[in-house]
mmCIF file of the N, C-alpha and C atoms, coordinates in Angstrom:
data_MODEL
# 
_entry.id   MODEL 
# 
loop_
_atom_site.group_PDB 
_atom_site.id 
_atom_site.type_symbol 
_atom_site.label_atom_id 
_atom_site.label_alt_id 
_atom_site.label_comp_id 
_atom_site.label_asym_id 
_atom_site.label_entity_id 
_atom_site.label_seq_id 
_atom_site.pdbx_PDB_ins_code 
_atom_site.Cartn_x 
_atom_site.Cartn_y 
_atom_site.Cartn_z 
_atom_site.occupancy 
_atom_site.B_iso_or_equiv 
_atom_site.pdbx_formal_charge 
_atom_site.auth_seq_id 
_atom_site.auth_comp_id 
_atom_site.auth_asym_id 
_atom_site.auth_atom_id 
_atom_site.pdbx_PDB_model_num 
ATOM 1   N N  . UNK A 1 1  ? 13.547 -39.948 11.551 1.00 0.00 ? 1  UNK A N  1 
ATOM 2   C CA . UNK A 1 1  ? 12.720 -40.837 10.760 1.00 0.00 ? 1  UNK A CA 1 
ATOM 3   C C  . UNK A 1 1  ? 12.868 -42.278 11.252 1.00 0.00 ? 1  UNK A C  1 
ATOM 4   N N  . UNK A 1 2  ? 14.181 -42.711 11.611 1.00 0.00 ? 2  UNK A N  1 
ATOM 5   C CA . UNK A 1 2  ? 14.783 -44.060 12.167 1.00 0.00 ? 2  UNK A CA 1 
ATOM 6   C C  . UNK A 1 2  ? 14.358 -44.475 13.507 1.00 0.00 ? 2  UNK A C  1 
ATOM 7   N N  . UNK A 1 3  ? 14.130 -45.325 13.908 1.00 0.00 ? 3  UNK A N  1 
ATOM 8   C CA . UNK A 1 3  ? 14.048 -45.030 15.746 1.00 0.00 ? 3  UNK A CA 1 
ATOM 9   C C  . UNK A 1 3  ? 14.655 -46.573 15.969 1.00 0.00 ? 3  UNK A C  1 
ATOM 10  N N  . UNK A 1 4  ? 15.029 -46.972 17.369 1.00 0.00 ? 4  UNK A N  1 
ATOM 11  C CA . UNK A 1 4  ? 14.844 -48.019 17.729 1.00 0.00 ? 4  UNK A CA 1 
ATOM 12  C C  . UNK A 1 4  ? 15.080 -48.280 19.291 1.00 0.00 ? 4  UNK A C  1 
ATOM 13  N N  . UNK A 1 5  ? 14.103 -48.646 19.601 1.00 0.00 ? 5  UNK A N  1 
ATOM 14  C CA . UNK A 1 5  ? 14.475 -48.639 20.967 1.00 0.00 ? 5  UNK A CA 1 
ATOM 15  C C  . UNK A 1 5  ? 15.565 -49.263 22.036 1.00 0.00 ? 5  UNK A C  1 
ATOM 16  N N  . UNK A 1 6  ? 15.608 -49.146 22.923 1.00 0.00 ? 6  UNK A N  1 
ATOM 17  C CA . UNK A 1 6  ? 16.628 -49.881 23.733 1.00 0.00 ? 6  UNK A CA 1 
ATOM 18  C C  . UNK A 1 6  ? 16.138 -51.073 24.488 1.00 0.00 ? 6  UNK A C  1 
ATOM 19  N N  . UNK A 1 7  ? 15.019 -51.660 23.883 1.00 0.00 ? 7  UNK A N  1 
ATOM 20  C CA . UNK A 1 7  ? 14.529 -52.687 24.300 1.00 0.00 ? 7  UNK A CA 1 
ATOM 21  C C  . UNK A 1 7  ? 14.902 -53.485 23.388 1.00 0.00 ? 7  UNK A C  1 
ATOM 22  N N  . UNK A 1 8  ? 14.495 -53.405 22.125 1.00 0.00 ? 8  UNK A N  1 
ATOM 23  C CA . UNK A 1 8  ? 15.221 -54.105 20.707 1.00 0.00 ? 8  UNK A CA 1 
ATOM 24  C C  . UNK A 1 8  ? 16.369 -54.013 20.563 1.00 0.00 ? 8  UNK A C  1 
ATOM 25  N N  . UNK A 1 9  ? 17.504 -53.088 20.870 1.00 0.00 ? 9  UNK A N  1 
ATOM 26  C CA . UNK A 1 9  ? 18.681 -53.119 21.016 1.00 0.00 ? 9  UNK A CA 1 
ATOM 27  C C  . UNK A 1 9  ? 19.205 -54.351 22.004 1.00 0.00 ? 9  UNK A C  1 
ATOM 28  N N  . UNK A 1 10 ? 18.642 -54.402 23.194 1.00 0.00 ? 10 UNK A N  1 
ATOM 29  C CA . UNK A 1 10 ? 18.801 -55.210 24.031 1.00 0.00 ? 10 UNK A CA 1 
ATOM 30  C C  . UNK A 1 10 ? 18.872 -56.697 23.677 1.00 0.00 ? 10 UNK A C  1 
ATOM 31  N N  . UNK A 1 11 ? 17.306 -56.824 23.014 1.00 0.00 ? 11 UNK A N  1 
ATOM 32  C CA . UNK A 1 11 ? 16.986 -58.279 22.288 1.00 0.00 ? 11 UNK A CA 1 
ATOM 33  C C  . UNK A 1 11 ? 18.244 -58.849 21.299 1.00 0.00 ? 11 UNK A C  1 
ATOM 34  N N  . UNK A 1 12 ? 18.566 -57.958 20.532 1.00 0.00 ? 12 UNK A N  1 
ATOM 35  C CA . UNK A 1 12 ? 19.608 -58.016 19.748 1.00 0.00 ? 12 UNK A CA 1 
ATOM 36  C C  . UNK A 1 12 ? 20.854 -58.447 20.614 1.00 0.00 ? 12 UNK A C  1 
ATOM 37  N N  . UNK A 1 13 ? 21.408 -57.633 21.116 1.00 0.00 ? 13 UNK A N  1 
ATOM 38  C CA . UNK A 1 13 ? 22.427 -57.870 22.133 1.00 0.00 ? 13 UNK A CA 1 
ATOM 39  C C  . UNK A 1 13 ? 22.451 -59.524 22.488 1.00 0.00 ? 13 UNK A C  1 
ATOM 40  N N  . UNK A 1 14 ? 21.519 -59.533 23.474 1.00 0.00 ? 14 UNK A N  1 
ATOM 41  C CA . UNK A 1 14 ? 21.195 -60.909 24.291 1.00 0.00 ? 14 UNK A CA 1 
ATOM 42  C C  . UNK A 1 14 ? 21.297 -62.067 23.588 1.00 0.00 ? 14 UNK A C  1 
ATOM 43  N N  . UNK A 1 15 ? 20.748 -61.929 21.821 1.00 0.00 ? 15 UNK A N  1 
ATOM 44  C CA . UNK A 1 15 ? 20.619 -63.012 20.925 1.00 0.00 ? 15 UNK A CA 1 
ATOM 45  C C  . UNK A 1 15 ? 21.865 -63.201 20.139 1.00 0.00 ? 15 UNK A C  1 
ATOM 46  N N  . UNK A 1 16 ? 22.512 -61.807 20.151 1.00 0.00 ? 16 UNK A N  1 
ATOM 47  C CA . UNK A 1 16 ? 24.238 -62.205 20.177 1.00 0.00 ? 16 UNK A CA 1 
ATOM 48  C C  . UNK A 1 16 ? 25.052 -62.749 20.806 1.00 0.00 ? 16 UNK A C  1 
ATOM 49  N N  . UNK A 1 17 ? 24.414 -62.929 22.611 1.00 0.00 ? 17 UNK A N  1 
ATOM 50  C CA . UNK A 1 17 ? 25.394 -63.753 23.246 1.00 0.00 ? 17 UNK A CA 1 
ATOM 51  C C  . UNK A 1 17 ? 25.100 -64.881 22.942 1.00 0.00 ? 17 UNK A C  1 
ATOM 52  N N  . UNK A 1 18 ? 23.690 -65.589 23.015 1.00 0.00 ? 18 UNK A N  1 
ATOM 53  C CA . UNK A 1 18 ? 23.353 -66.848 22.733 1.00 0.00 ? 18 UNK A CA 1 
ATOM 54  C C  . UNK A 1 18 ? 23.925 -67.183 21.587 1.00 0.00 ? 18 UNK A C  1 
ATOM 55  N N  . UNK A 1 19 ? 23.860 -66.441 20.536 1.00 0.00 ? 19 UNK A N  1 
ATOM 56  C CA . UNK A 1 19 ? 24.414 -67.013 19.095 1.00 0.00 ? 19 UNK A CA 1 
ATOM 57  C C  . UNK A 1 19 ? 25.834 -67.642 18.677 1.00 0.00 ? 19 UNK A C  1 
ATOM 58  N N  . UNK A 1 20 ? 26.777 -66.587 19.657 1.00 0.00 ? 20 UNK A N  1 
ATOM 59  C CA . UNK A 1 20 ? 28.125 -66.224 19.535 1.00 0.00 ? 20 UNK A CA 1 
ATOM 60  C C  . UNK A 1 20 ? 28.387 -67.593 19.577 1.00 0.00 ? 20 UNK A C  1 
ATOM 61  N N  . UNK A 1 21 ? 29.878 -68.134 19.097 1.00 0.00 ? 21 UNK A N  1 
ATOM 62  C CA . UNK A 1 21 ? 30.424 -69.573 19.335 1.00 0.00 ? 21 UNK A CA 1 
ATOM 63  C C  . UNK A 1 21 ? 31.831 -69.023 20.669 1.00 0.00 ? 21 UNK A C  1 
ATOM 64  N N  . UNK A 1 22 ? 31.221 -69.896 21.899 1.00 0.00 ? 22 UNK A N  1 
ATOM 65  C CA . UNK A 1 22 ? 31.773 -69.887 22.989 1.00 0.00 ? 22 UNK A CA 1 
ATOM 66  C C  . UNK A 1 22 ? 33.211 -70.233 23.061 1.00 0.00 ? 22 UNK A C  1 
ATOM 67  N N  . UNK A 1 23 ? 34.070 -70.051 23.205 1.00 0.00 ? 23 UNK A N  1 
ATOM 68  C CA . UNK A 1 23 ? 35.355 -70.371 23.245 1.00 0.00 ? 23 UNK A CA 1 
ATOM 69  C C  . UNK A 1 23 ? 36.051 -70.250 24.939 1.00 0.00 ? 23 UNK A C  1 
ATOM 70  N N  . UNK A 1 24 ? 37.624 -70.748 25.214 1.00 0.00 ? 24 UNK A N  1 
ATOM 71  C CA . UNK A 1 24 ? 37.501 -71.054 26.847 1.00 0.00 ? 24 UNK A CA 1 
ATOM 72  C C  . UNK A 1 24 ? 38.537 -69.552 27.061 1.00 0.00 ? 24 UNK A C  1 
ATOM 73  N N  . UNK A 1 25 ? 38.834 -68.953 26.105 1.00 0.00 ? 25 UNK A N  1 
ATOM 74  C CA . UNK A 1 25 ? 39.227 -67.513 26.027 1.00 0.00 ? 25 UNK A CA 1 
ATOM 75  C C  . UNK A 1 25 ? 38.299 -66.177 26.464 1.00 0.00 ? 25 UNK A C  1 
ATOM 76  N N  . UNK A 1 26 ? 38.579 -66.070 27.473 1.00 0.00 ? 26 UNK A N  1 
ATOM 77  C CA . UNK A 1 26 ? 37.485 -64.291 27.238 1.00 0.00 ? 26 UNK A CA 1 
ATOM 78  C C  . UNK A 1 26 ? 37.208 -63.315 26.060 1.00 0.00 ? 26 UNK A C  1 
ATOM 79  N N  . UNK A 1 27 ? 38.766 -63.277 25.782 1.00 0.00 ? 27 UNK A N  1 
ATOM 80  C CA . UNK A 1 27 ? 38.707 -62.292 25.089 1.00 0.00 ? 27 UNK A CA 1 
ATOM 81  C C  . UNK A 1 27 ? 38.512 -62.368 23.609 1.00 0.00 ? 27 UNK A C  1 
ATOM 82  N N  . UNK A 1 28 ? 38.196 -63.981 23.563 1.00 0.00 ? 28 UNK A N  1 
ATOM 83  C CA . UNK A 1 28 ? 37.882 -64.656 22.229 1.00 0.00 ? 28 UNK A CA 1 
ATOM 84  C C  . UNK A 1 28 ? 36.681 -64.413 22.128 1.00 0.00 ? 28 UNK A C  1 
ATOM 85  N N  . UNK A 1 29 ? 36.012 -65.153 23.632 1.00 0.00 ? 29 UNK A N  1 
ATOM 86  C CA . UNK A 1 29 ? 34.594 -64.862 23.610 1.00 0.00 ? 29 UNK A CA 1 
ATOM 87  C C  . UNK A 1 29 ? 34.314 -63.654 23.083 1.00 0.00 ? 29 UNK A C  1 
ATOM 88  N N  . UNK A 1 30 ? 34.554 -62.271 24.067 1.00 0.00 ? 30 UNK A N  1 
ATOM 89  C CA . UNK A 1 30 ? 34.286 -60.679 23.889 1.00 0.00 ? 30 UNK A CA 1 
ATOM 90  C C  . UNK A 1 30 ? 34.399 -60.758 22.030 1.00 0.00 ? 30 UNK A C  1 
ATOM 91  N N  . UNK A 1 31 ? 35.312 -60.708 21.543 1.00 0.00 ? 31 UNK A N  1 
ATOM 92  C CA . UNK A 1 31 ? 35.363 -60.686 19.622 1.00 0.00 ? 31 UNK A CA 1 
ATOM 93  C C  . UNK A 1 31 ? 34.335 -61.362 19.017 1.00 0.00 ? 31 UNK A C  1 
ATOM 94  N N  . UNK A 1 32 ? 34.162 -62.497 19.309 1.00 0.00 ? 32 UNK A N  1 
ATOM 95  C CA . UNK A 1 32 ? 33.062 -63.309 18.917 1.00 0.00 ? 32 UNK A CA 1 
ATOM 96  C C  . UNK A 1 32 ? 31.562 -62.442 19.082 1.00 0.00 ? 32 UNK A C  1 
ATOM 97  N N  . UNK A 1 33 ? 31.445 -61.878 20.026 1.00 0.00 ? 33 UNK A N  1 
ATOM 98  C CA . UNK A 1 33 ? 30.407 -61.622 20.623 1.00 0.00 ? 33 UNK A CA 1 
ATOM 99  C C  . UNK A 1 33 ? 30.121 -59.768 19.970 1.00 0.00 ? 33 UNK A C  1 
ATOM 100 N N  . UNK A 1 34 ? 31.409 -59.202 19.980 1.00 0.00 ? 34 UNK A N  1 
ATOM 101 C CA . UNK A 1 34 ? 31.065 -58.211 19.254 1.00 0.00 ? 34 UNK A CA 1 
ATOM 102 C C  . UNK A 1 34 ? 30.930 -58.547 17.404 1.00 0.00 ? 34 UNK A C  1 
ATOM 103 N N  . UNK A 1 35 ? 31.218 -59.319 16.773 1.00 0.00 ? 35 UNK A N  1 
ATOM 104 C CA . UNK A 1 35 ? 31.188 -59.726 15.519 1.00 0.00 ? 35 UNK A CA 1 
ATOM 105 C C  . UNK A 1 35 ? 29.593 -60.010 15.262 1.00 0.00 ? 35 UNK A C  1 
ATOM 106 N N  . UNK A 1 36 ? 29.731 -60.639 16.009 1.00 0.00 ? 36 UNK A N  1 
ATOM 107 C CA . UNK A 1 36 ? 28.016 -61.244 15.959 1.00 0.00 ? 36 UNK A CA 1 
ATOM 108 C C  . UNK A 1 36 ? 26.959 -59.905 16.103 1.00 0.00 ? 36 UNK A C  1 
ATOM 109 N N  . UNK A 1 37 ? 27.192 -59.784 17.155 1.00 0.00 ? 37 UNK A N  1 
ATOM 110 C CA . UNK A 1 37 ? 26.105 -58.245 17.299 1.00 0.00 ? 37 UNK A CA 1 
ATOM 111 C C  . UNK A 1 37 ? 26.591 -57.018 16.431 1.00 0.00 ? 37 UNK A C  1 
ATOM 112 N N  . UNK A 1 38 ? 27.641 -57.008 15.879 1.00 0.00 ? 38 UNK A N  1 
ATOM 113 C CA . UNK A 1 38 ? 27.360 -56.085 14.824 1.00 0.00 ? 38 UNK A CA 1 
ATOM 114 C C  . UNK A 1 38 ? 26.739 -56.277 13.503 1.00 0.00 ? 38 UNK A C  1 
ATOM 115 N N  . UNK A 1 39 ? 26.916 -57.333 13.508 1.00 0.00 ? 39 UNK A N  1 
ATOM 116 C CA . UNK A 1 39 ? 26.270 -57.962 12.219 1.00 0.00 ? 39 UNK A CA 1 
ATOM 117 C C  . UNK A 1 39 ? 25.097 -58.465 12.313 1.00 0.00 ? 39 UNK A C  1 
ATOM 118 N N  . UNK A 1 40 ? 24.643 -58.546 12.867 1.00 0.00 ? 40 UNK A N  1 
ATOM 119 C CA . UNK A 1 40 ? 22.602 -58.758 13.960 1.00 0.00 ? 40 UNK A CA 1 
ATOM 120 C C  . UNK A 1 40 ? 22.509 -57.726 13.860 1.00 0.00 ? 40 UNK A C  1 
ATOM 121 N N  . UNK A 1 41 ? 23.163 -56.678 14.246 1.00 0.00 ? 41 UNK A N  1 
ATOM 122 C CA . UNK A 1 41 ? 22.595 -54.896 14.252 1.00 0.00 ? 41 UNK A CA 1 
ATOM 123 C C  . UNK A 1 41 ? 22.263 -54.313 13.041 1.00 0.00 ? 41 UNK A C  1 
ATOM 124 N N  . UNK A 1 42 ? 23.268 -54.527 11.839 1.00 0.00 ? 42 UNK A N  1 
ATOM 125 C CA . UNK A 1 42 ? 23.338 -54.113 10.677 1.00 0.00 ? 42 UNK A CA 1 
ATOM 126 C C  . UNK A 1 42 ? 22.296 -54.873 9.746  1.00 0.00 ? 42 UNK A C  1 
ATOM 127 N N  . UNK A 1 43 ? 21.861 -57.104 10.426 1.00 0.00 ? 43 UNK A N  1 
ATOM 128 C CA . UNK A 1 43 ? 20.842 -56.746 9.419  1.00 0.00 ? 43 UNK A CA 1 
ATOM 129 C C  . UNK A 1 43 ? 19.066 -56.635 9.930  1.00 0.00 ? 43 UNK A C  1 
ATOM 130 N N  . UNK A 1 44 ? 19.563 -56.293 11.135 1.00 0.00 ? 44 UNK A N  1 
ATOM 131 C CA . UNK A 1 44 ? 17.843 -55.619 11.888 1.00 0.00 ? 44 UNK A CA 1 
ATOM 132 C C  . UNK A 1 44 ? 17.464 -54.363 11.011 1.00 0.00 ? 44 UNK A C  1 
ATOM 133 N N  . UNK A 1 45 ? 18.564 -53.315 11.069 1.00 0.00 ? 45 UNK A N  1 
ATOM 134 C CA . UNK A 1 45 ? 18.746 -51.860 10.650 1.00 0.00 ? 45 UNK A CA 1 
ATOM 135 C C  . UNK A 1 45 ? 18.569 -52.222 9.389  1.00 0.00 ? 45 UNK A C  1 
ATOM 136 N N  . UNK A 1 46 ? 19.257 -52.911 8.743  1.00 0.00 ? 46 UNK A N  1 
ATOM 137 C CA . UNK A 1 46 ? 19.155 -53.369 7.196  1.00 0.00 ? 46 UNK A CA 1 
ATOM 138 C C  . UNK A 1 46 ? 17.489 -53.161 6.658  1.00 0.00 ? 46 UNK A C  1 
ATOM 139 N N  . UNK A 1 47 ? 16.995 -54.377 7.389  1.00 0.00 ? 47 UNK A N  1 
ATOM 140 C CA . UNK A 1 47 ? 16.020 -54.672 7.016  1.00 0.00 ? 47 UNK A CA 1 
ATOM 141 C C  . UNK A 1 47 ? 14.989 -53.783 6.962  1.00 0.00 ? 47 UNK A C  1 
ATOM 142 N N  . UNK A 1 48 ? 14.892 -52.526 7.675  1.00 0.00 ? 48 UNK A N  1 
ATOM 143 C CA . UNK A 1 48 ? 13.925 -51.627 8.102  1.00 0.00 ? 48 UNK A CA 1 
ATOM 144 C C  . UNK A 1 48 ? 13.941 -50.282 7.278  1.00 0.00 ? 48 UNK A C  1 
ATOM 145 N N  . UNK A 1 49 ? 15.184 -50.158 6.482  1.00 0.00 ? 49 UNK A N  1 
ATOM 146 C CA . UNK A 1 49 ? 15.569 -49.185 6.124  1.00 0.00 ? 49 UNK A CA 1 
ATOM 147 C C  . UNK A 1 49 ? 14.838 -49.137 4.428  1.00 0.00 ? 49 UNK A C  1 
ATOM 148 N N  . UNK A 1 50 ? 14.869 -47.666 4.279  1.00 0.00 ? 50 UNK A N  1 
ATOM 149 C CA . UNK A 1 50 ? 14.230 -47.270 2.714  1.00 0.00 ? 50 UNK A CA 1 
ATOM 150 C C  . UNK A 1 50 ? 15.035 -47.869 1.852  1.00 0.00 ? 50 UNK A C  1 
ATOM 151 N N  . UNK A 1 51 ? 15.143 -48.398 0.705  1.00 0.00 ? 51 UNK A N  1 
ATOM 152 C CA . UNK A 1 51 ? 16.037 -48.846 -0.142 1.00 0.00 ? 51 UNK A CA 1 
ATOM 153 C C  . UNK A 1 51 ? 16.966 -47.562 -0.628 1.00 0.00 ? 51 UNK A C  1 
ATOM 154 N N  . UNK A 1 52 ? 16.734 -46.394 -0.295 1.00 0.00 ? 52 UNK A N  1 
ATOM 155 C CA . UNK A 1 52 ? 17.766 -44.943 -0.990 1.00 0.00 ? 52 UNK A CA 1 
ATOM 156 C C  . UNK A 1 52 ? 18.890 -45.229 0.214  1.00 0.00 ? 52 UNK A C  1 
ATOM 157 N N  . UNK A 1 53 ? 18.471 -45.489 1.380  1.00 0.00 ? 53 UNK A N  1 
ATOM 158 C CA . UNK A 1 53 ? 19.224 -45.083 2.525  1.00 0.00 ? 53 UNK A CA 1 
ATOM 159 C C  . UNK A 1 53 ? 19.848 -46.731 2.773  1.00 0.00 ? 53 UNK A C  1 
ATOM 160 N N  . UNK A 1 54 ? 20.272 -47.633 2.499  1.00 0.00 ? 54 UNK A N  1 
ATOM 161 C CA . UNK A 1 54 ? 20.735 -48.674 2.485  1.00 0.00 ? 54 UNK A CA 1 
ATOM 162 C C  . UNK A 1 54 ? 22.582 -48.969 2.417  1.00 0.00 ? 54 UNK A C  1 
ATOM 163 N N  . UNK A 1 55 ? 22.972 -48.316 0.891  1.00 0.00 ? 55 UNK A N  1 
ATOM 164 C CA . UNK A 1 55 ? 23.921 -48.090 0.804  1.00 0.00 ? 55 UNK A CA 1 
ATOM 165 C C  . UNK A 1 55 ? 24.803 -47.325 2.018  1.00 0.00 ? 55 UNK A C  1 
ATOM 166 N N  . UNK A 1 56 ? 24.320 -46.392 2.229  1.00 0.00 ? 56 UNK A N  1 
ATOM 167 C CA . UNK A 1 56 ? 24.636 -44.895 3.066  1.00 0.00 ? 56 UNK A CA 1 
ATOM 168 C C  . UNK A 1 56 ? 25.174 -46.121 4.332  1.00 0.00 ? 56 UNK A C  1 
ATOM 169 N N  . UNK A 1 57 ? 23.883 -46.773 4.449  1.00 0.00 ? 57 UNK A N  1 
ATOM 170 C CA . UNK A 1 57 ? 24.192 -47.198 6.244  1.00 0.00 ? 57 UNK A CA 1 
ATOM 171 C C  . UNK A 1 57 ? 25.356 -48.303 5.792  1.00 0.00 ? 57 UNK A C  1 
ATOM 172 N N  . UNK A 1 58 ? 25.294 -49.402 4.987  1.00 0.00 ? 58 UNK A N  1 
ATOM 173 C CA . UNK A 1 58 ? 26.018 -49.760 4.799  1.00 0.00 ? 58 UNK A CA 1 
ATOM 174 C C  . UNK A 1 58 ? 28.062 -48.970 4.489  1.00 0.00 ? 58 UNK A C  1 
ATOM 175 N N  . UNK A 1 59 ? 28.077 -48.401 4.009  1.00 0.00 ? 59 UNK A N  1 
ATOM 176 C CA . UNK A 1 59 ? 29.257 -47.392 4.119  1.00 0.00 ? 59 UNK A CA 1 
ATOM 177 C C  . UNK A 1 59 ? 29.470 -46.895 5.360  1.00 0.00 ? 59 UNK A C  1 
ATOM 178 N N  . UNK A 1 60 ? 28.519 -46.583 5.977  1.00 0.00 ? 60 UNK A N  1 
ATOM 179 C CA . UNK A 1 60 ? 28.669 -45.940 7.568  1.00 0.00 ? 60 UNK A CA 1 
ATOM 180 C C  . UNK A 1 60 ? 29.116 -47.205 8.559  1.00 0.00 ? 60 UNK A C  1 
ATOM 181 N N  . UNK A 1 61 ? 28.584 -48.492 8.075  1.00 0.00 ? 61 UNK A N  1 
ATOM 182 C CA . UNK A 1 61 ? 29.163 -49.148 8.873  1.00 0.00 ? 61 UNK A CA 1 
ATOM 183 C C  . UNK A 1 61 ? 30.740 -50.102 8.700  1.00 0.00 ? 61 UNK A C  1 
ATOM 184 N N  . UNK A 1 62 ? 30.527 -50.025 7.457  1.00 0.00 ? 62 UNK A N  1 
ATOM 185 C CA . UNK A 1 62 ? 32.237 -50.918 6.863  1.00 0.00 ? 62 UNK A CA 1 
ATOM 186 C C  . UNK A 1 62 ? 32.971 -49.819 7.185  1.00 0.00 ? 62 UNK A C  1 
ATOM 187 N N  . UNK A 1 63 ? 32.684 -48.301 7.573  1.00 0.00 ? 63 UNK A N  1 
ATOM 188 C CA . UNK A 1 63 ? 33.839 -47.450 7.820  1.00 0.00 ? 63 UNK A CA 1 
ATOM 189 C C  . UNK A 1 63 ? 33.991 -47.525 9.553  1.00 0.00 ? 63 UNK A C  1 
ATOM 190 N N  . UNK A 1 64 ? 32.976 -47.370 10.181 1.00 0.00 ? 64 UNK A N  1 
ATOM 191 C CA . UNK A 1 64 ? 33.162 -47.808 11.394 1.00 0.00 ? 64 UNK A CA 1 
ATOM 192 C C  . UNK A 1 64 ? 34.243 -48.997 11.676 1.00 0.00 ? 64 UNK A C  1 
ATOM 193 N N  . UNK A 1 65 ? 33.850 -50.108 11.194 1.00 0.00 ? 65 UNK A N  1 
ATOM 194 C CA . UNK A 1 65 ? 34.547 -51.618 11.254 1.00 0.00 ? 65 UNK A CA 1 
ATOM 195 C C  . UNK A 1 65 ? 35.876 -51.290 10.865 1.00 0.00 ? 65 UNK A C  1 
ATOM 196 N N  . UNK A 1 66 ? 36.063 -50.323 10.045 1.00 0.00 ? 66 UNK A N  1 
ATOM 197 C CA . UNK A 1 66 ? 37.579 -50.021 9.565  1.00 0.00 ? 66 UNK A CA 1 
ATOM 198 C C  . UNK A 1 66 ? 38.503 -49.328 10.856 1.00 0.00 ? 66 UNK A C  1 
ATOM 199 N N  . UNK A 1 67 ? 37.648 -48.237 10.599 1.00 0.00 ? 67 UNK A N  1 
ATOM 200 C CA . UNK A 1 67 ? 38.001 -47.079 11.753 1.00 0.00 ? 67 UNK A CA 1 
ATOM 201 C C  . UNK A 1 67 ? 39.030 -47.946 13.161 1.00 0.00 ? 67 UNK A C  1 
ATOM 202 N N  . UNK A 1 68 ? 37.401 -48.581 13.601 1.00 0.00 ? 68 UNK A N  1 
ATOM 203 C CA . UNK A 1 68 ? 37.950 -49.260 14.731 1.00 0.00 ? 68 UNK A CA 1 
ATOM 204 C C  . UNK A 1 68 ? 38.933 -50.590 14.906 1.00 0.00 ? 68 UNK A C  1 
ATOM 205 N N  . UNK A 1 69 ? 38.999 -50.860 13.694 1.00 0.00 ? 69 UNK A N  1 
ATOM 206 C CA . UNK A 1 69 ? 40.206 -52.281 13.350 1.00 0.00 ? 69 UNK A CA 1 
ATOM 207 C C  . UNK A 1 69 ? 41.417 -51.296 13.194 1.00 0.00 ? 69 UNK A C  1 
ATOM 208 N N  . UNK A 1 70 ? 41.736 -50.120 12.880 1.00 0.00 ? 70 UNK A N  1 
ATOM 209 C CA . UNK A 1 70 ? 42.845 -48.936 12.907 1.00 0.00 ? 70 UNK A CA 1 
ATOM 210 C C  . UNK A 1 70 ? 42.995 -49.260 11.813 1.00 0.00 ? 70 UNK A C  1 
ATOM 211 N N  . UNK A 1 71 ? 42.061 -49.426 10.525 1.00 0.00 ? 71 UNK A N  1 
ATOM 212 C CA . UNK A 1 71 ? 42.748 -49.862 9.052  1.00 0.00 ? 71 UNK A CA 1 
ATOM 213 C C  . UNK A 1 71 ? 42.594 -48.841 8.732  1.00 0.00 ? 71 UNK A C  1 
ATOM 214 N N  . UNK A 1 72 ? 42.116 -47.935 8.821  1.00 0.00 ? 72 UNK A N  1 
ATOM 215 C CA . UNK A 1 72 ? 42.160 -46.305 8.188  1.00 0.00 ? 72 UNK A CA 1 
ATOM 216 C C  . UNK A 1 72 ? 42.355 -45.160 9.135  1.00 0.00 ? 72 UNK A C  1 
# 
């Protein structure tokens, strides 16, 4: 039912690097840069989504963010 292409994925991406706040760290940068584009991702997806299916994605993604921080 969902789709999105990898062209809009891309756009997203790209407007996360521009967005991100640059720091003289890489690996500050890299965090910065994934923070940003997950949260550009979630409210592209946000926005497109049925209001039943909102919650759902939301939970799917604070568990991801968990998952991968090793908090659960």
């Amino acid at each position: 039912m969902y789709n999105s292409s990898l062209n809009q994925f891309l756009d997203i991406y790209n407007k996360s690097i521009d967005d991100s706040p640059k720091t003289a760290l890489p690996q500050k940068d890299v965090d910065n840069i994934m923070t940003s584009l997950t949260y550009n991702v979630y409210r592209y997806v946000n926005r497109g989504l049925f209001e039943k299916d909102k919650i759902t994605f939301l939970l799917m993604v604070c568990f991801k963010i968990l998952i991968t921080a090793k908090k659960i």
